[in-house]
C-alpha positions as CSV (number, residue, x, y, z in Angstrom):
1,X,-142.0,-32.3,-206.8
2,X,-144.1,-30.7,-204.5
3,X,-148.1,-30.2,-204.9
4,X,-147.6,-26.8,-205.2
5,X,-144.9,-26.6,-207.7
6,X,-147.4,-29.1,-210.6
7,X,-149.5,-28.0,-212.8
8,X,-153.5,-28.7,-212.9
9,X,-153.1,-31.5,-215.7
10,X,-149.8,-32.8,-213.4
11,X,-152.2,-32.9,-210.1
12,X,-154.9,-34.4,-212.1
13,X,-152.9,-36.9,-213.1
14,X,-151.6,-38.1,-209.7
15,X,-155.5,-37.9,-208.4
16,X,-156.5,-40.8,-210.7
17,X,-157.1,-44.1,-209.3
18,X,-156.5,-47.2,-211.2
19,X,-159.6,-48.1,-212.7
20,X,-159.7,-44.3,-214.0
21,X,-156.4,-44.9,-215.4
22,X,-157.7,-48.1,-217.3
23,X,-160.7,-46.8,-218.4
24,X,-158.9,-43.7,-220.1
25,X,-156.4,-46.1,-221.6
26,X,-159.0,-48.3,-223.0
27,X,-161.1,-45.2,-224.2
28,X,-157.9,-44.0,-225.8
29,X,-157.4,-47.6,-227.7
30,X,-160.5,-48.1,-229.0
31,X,-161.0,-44.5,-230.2
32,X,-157.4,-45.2,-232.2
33,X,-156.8,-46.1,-236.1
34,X,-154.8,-48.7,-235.0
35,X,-157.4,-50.5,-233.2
36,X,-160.0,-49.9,-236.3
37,X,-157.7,-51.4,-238.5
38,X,-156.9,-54.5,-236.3
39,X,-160.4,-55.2,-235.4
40,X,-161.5,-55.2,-239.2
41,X,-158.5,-57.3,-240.5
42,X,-160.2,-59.9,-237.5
43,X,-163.6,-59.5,-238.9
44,X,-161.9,-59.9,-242.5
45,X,-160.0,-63.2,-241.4
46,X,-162.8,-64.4,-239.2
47,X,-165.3,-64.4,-242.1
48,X,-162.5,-66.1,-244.7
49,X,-162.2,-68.8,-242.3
50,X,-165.7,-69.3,-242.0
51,X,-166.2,-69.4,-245.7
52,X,-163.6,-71.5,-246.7
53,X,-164.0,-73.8,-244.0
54,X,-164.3,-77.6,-245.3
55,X,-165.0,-78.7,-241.7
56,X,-166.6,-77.3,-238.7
57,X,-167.8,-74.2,-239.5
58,X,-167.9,-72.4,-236.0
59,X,-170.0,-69.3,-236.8
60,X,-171.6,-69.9,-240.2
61,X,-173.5,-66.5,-242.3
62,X,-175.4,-65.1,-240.8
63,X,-171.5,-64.7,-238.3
64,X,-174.6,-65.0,-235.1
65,X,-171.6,-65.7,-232.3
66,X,-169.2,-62.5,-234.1
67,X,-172.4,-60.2,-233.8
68,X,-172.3,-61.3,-229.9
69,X,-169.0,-60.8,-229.9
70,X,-169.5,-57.0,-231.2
71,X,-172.5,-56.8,-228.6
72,X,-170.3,-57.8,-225.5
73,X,-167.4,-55.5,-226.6
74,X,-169.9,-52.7,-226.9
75,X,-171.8,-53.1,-224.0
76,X,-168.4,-52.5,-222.2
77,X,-167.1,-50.0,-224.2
78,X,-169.7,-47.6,-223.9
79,X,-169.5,-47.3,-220.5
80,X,-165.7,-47.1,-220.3
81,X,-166.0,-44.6,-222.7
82,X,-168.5,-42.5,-221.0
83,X,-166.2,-42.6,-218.0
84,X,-163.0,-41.4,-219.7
85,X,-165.6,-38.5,-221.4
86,X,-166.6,-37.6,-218.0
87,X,-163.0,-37.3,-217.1
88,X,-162.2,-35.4,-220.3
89,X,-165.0,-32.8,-218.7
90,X,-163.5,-33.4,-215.4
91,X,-160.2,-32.0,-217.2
92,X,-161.7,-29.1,-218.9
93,X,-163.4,-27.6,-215.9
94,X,-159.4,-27.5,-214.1
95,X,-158.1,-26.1,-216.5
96,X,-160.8,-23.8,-217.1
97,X,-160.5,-22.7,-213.6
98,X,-156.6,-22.5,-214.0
99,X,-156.8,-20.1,-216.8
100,X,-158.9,-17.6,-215.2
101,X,-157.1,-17.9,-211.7
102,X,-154.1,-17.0,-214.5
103,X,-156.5,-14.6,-216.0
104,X,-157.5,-12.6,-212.6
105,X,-154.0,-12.7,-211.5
106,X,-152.6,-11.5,-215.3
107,X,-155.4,-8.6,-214.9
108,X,-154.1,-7.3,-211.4
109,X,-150.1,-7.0,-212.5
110,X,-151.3,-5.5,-215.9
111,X,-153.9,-2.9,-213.3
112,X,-150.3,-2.1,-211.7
113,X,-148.2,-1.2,-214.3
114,X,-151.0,1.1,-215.6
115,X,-150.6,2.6,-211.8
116,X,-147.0,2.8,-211.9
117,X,-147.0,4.5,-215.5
118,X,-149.1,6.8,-214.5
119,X,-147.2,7.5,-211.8
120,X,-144.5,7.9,-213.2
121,X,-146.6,10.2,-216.3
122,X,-147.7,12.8,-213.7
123,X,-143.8,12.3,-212.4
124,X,-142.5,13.5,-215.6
125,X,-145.2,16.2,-216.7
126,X,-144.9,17.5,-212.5
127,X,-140.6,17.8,-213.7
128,X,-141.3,19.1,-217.0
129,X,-143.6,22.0,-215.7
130,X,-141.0,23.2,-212.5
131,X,-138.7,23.3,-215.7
132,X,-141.3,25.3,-217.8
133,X,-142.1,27.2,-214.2
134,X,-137.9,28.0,-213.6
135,X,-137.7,28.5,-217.2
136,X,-140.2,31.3,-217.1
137,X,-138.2,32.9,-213.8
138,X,-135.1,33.5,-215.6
């Protein structure tokens, strides 16, 4: 498909690098129900183990190494977030644009026909007075 022939989302698209790619993929995974639910059936099991745990509790209450493990996972999401946001802006101002290049160009074919009908108006009332004008001769 040629440039030309794509839409703006279509050319967006196919302007995205990899790590743009992964970041809206990520972005898109954490802000899901899906990965909500999985991370808090984790947490849930996590702290079961930790309670029940005859032997060798590894992260006893106060959970200190699962709140670094929320910490890490934030400090990288919010970034990777922020990026796909960006891109989400990135994607509005196109399509933005798009719609009033479709807007201008909608507004000149609709300034045309008005031209043409009224052309073709004055056409009809010119006809209908040579009739009125003949009429008026016989």
């Amino acid at each position: 498909m040629s440039n030309n022939k794509k839409n703006w989302y279509q050319r967006h698209i196919d302007s995205m690098n990899f790590g743009q790619r992964l970041a809206d993929s990520v972005a898109a995974g954490m802000g899901s129900w899906r990965f909500i639910i999985i991370q808090t059936l984790i947490v849930a099991l996590w702290m079961a183990l930790n309670v029940v745990a005859f032997i060798g509790h590894w992260d006893p209450y106060p959970y200190i190494l699962l709140n670094l493990l929320f910490s890490t996972q934030a400090a990288y999401a919010a970034p990777i977030i922020m990026m796909a946001q960006n891109r989400q802006n990135e994607r509005d101002r196109a399509q933005a644009n798009e719609d009033f290049r479709t807007n201008v160009e909608a507004k000149k074919e609709i300034e045309e026909l008005q031209l043409r009908l009224n052309a073709i108006e004055v056409d009809k009332l010119d006809r209908i007075l040579a009739l009125l004008e003949k009429m008026d001769k016989e």
